[in-house]
NUKE-296446 format. One record per atom (N, C-alpha, C, O, CB): z, x, y. Coordinates in steps of 0.2 Angstrom, whole numbers, plus 5000, padded with zeros to 4 digits. Last residue first. Glycine has a CB too. Layout:
<kolkes>
ZXY ...
</kolkes>
This chain:
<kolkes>
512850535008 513250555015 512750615018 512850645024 514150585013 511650455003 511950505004 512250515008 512050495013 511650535005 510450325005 510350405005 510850465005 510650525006 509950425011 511050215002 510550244995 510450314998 510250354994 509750194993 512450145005 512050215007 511750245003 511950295001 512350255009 512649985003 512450035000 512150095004 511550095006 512050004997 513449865012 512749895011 512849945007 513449955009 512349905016 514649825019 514549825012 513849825008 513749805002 514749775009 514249765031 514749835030 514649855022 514749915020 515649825033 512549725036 513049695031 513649775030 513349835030 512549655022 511449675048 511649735044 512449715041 512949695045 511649815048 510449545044 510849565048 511249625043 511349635037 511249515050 508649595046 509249585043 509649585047 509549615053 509449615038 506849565050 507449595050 508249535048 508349475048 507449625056 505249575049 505749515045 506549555044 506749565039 505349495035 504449655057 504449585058 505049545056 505249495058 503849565056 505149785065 505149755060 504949665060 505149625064 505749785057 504149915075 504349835076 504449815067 504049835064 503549775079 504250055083 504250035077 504349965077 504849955080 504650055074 503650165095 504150105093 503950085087 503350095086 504250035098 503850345105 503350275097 503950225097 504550235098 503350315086 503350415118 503750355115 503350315110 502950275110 503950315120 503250545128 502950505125 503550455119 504050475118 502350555122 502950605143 503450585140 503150545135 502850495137 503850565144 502550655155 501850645149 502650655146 502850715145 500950705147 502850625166 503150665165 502650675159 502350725160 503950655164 502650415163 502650475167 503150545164 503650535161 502750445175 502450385146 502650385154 502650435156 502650495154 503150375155 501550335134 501650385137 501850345143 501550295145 501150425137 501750235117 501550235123 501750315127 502150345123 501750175126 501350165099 501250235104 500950215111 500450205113 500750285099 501750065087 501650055094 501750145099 502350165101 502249995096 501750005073 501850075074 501650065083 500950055083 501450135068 502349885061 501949885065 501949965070 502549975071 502049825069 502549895045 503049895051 502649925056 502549985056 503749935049 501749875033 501949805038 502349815042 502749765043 502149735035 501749965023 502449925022 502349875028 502849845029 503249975023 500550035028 500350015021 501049945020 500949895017 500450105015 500550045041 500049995039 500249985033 500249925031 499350015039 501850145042 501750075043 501250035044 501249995048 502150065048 500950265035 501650235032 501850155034 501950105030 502250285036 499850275042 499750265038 500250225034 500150185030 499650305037 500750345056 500250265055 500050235048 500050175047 499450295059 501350445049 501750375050 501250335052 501350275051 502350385055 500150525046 500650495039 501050415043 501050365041 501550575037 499650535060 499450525054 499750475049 499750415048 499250575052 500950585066 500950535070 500150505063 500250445062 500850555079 501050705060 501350685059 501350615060 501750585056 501650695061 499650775067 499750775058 500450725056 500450715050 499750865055 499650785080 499450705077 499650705070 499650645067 498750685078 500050925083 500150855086 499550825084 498950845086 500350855094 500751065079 500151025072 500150945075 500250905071 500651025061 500951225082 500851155085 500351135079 499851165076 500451155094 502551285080 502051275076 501751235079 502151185081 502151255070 503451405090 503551325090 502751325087 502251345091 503851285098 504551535087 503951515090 504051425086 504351405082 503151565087 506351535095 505651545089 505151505088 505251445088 505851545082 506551525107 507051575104 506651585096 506751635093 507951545104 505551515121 506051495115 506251545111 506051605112 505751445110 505851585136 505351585131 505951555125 506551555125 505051675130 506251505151 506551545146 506151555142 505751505143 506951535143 505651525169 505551515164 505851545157 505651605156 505151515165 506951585181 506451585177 506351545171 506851515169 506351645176 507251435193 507551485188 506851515186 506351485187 507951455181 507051385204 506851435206 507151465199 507251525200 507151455214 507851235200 507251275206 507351345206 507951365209 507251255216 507751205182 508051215189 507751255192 507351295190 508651245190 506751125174 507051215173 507151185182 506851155186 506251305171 506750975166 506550995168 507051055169 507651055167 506350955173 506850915149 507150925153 506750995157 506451035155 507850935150 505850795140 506050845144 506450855149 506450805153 505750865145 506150695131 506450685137 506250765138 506750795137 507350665138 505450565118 505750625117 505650645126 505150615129 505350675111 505950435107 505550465112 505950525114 506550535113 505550425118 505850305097 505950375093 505750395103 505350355106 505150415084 506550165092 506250195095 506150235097 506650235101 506150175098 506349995082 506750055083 506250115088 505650105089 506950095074 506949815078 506249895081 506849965084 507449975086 505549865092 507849725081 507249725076 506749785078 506149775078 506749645076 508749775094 508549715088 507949715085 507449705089 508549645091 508449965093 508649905096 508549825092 508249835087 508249895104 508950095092 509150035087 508849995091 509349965093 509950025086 508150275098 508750195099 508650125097 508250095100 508950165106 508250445098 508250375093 508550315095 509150305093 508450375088 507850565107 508150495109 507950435105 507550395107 508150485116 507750725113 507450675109 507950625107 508550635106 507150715102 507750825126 508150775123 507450745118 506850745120 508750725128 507350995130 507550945133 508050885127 508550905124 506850925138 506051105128 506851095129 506951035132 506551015137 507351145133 504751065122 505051145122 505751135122 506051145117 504851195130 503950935112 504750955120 504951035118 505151045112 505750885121 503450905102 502950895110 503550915116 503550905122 502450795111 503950935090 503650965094 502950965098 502450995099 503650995091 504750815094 505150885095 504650925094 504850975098 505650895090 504150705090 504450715095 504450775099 504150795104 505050705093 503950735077 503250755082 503350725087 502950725091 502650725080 505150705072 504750785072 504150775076 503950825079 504350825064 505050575073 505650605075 505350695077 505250725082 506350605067 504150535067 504250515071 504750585073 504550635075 504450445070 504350585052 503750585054 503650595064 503350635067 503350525051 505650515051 505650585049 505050605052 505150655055 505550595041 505250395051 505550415055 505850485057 506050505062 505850375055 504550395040 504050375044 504450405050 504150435054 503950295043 505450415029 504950465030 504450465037 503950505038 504550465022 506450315028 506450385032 505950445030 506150505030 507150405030 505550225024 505750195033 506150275034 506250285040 506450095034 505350245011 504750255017 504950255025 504550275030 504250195016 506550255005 506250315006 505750315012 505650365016 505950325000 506850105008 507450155011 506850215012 506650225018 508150175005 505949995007 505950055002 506150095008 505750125012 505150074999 506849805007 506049855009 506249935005 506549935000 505949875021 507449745021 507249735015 506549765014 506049765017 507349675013 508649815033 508049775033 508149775024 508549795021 507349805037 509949785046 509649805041 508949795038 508649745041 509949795038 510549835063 510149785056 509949815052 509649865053 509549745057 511149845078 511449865070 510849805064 510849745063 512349835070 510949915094 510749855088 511049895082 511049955081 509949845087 511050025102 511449955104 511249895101 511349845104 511549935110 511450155100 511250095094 511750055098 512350045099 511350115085 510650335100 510950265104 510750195098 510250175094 510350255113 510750475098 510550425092 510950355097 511550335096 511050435083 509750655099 510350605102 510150525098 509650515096 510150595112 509550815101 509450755096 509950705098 510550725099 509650775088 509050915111 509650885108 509550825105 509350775109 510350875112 508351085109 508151035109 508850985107 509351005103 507451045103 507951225110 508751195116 508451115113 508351085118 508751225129 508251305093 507951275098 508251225103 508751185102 507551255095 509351315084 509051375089 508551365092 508351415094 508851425088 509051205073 509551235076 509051315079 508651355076 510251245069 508151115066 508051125073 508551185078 508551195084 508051045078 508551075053 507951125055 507751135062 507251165064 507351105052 509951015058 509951075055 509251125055 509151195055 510251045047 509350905064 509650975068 509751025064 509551085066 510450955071 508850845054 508550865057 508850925062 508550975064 508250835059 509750785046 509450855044 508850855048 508350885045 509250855036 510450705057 510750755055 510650815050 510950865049 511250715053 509350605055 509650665064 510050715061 509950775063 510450615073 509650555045 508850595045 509050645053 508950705054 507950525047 510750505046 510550545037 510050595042 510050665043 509950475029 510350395056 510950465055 510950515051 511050565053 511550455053 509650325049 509450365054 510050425058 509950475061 509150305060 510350265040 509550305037 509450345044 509150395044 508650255035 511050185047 511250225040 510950305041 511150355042 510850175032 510250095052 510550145057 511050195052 511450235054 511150105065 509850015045 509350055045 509850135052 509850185054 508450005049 510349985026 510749965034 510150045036 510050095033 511949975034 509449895014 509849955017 509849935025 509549895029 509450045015 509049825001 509549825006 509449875010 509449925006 510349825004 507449894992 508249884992 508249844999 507749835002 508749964992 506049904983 506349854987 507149854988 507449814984 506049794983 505549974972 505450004979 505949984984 506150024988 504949984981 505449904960 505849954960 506049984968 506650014969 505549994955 504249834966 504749794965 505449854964 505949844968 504449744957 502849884976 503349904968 504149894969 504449934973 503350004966 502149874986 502249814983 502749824975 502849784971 501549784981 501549984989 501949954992 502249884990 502549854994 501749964997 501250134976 500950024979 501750034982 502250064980 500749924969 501350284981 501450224977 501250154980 501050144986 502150214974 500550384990 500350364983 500650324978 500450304973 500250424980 501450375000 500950375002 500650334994 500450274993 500650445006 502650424994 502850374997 502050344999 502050284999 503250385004 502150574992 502150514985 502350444988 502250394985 502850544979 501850605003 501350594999 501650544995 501450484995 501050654995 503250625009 502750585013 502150565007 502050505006 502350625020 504050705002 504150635002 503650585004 503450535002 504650605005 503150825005 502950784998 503350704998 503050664995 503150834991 503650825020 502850805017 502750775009 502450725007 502350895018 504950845016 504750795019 504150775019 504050715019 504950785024 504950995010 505050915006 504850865008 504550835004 505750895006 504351055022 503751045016 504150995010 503750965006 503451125011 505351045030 504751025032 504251015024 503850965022 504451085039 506351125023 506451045024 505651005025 505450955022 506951035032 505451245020 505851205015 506151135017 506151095013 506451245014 505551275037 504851265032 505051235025 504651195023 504451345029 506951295035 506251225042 505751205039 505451155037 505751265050 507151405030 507551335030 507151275031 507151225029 508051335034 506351505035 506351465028 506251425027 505851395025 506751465025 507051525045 506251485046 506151455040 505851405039 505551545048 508151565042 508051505045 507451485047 507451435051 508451495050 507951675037 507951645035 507951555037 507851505034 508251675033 507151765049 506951745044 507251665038 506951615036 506951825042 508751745055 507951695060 507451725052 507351665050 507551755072 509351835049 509651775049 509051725051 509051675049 510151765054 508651955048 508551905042 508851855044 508651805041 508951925035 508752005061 507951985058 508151935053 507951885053 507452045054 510052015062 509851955065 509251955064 509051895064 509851965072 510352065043 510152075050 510152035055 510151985051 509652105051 511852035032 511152005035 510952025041 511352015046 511151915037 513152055027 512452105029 511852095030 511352125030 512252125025 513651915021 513851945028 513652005030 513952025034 514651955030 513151765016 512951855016 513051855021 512851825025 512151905014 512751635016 513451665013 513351745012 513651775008 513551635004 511351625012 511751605020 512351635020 512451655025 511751525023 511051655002 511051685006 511051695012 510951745016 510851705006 511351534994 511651574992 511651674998 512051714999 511251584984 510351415002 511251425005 511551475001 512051495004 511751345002 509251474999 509351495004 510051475005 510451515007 508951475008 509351454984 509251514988 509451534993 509751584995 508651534989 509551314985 510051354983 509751424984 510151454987 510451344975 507851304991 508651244993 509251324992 509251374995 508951134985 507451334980 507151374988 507851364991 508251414993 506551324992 507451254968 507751334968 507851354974 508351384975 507351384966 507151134976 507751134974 507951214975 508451234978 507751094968 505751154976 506051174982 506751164981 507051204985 505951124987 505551164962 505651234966 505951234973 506351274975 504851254968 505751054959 506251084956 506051144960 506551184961 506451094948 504750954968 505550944970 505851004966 506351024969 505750874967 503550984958 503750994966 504251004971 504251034976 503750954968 503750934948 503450974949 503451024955 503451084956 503050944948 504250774950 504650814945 504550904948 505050934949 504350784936 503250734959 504050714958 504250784958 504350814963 504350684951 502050744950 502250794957 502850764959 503050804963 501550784965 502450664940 502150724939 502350774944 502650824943 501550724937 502550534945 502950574941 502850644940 503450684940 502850554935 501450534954 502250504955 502550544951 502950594954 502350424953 500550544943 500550584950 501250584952 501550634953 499950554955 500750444933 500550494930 500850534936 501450554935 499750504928 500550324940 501050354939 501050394935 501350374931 501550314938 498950354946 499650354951 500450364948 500850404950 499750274955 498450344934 498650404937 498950414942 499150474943 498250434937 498450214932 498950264927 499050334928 499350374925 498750274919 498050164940 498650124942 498950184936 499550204935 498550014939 496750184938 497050224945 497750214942 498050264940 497050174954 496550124925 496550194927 496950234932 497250284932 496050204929 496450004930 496950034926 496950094926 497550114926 496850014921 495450004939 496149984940 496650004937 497250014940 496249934940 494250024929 494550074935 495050074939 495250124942 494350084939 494549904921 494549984917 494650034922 494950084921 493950004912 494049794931 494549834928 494849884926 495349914929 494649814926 492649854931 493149864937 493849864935 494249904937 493149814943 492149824920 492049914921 492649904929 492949954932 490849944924 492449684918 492649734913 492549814915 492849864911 492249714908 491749654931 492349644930 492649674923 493249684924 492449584930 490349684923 490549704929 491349704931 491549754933 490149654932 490449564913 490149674912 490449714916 490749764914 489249694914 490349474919 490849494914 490849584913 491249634912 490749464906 489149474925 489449464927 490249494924 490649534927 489149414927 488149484912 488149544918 488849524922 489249574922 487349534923 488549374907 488649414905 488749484909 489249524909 488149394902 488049264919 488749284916 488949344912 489549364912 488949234912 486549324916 487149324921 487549314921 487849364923 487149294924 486249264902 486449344902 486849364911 487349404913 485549414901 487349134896 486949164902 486949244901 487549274900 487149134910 488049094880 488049124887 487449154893 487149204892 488549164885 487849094865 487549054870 487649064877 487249024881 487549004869 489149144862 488449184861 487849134864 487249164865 488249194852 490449154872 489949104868 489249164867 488949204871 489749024874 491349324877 490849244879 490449224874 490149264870 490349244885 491749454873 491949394870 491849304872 492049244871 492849404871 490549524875 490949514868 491249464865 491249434859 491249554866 491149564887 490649504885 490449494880 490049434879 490149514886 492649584892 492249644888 491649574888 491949524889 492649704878 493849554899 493249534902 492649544898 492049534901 493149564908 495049584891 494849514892 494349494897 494449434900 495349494893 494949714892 494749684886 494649624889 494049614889 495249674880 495949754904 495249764906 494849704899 494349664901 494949874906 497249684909 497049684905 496249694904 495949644903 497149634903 498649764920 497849734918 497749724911 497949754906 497349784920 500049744925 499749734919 499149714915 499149674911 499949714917 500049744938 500449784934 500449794926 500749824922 501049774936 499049664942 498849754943 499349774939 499249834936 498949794951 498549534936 498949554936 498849634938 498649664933 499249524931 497749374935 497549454936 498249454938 498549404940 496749494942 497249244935 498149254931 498149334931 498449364927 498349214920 496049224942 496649194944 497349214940 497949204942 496349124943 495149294931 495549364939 496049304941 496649324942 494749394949 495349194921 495449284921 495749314927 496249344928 494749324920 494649074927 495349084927 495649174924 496149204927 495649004921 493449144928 493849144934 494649134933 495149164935 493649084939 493049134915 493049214919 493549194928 493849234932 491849254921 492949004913 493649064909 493649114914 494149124917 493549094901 492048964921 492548964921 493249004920 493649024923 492448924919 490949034915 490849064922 491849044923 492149084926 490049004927 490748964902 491149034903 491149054909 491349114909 490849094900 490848824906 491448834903 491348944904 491848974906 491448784893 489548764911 489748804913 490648844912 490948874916 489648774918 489248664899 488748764900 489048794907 488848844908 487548774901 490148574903 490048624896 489848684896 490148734893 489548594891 489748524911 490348534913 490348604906 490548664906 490948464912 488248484908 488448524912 488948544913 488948584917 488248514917 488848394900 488648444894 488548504900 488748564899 487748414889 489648294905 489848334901 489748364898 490048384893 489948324898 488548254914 489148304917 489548314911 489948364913 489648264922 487948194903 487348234908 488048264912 487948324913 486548154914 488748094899 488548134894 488048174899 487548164896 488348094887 488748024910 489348034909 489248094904 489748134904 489647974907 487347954913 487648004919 488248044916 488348104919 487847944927 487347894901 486847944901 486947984905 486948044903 486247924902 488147774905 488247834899 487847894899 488147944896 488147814891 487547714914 488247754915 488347814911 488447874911 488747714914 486147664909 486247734913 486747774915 486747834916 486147744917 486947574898 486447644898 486447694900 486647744898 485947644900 487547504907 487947534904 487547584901 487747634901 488347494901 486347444915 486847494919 487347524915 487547574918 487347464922 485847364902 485547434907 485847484910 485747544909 485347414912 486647274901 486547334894 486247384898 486347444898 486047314887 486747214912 487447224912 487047304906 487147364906 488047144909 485347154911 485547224915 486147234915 486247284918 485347224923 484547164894 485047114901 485147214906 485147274905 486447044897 482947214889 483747194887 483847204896 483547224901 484147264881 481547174895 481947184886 482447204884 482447214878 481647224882 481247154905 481747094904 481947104896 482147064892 481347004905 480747234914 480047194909 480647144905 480347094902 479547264901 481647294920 481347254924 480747214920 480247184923 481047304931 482447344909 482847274914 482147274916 482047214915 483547294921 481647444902 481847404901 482147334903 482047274900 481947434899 481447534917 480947494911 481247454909 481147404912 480747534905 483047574916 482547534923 481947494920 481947424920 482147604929 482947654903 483447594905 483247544909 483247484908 483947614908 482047754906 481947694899 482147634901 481847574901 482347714892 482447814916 481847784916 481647734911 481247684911 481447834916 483847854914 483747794920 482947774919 482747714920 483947824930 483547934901 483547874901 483747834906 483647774905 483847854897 482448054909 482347984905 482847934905 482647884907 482047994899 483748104916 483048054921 482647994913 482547934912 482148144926 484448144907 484448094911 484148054914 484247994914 484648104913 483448244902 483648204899 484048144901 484048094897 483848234897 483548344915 482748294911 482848234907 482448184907 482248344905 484748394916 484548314919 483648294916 483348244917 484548324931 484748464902 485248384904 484948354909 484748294908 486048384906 483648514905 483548494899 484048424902 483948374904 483748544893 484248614916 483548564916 483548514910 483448454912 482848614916 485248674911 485248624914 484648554915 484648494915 485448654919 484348754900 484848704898 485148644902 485248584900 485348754897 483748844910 483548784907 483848734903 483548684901 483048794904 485048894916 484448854921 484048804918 483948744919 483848904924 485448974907 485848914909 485248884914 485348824914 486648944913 484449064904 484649014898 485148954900 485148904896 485049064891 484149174910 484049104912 484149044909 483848984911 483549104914 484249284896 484049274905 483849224906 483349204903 483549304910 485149284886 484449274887 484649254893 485049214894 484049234884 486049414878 486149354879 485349354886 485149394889 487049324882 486649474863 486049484867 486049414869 486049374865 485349504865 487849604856 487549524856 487249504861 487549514866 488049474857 488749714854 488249674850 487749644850 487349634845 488349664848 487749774870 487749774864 488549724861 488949714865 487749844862 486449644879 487149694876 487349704869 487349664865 487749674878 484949614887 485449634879 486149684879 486149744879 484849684873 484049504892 484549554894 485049564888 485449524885 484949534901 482549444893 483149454891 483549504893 483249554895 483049454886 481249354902 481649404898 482149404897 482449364900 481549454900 480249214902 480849254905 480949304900 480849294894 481449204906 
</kolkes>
């Protein structure tokens, strides 16, 4: 057989196979001495049986033995932890120098995947932090630009509709980076996890969405004949319905878009309104971007990653309708917290 060498320490191919062989070779002789001996009568069979017991007993104690590093390495990923890997405690360095180079290779292996766990796990929050911070203070500048020049009473009707494209495009490109970084953290981050009341969050969000939809005949409308809350990341459930909501709106020229509460699910659909007989047709009052599915993307993505099931149907009129299903809902409490804001 050959060998397989790491550095420092070189452990031999197949060194657990013949080790095993050895114990039960070694077994088999003594049921073979033992048996010999009772059936020629040169010691009692009570001393016989206790032979071979012992021989069976010390033959799983030494196989229990040479498999002690295959062990450790499991109890390792059994106490594995993502928020606090430990890649070191697979390096092969630190198994018995009598170890299989299979286990070895084995350790090797889990020591290069960890070290890429850890990795991700430092450039997600590296990325989080970084495009946060990075991202948010321009649009912030963008933000007070535009409210300092909404306050100008020399503005042309060009500059008012320039600026309120701004505006849309400044909302619309915050709500994409909420969407990434909501995309790029673990949905499992403990810091993530609030109360919140969901017809809270869905006011917050109707109400900066009119604001990027102002001069378009489009009417935002919020029916709630359910109240609940859930447990979970406030940010994501309004970035999903943020997603929802906009790709409502631009699949209706004019008419209604209609958010409604109901027990445990929520449900975004959008109404055209039909043009009275014989009117002309109106042209919108500013062009309308088509980007339909790039919304309906993030939010499929959004409720695979949090387990809020995402359901897309069409009715007649080609009216279309997303539902949301929470599986584990609350009841919504008056003394919840408004983590987003009046």
């Amino acid at each position: 057989m050959g060998s397989m060498a790491t550095s420092p320490l070189t452990f031999r191919a197949g060194a657990f196979k013949r080790r095993i062989a050895w114990i039960f070779g070694l077994q088999f002789a003594v049921v073979l001495i033992a048996g010999t001996m009772g059936v020629h009568a040169i010691a009692p069979w009570p001393v016989v049986i206790a032979a071979i017991a012992l021989g069976t007993l010390l033959a799983c104690l030494a196989a229990q033995h040479e498999w002690l590093p295959v062990k450790a390495l499991a109890e390792l990923i059994d106490h594995w932890s993502d928020d606090r890997p430990e890649p070191d405690a697979f390096m092969p360095e630190r198994l018995p120098r009598r170890s299989d180079a299979a286990v070895a290779s084995l350790a090797r292996g889990l020591h290069g995947f960890a070290s890429r766990i850890a990795g991700c796990n430092e450039r997600e929050r590296s990325f989080t932090r970084d495009a946060s911070h990075e991202l948010r203070s321009p649009l912030t500048v963008i933000k007070m630009s535009i409210d300092m020049l909404a306050e100008e009473d020399r503005l042309s009707e060009f500059g008012v509709r320039s600026l309120r494209r701004i505006s849309r495009a400044s909302r619309e490109l915050e709500m994409l980076v909420e969407a990434l970084l909501v995309l790029a953290r673990d949905a499992d981050t403990p810091a993530d996890k609030e109360r919140f009341i969901v017809n809270d969050v869905l006011q917050h969000e109707l109400q900066a969405a009119r604001e990027v939809l102002l001069g378009r005949p489009i009417q935002l409308m919020l029916e709630e004949p359910a109240r609940f809350a859930l447990e979970g990341s406030p940010q994501a459930f309004s970035v999903l319905c943020w997603q929802l909501i906009r790709n409502a709106c631009q699949q209706t020229e004019r008419g209604s878009v209609v958010v409604c509460v109901m027990p445990g699910a929520v449900s975004v659909s959008n109404r055209s309104a039909l043009p009275a007989p014989g009117a002309a047709a109106q042209p919108l009052r500013e062009p309308v971007v088509d980007r339909h599915g790039f919304e309906l993307a993030i939010a499929q993505q959004i409720s695979e990653r949090f387990g809020w099931p995402l359901e897309l149907q069409t009715r007649r009129g080609e009216d279309n309708i997303a539902r949301i299903r929470f599986p584990h809902p609350l009841p919504a409490l008056a003394s919840a917290p408004n983590i987003l804001g009046p």
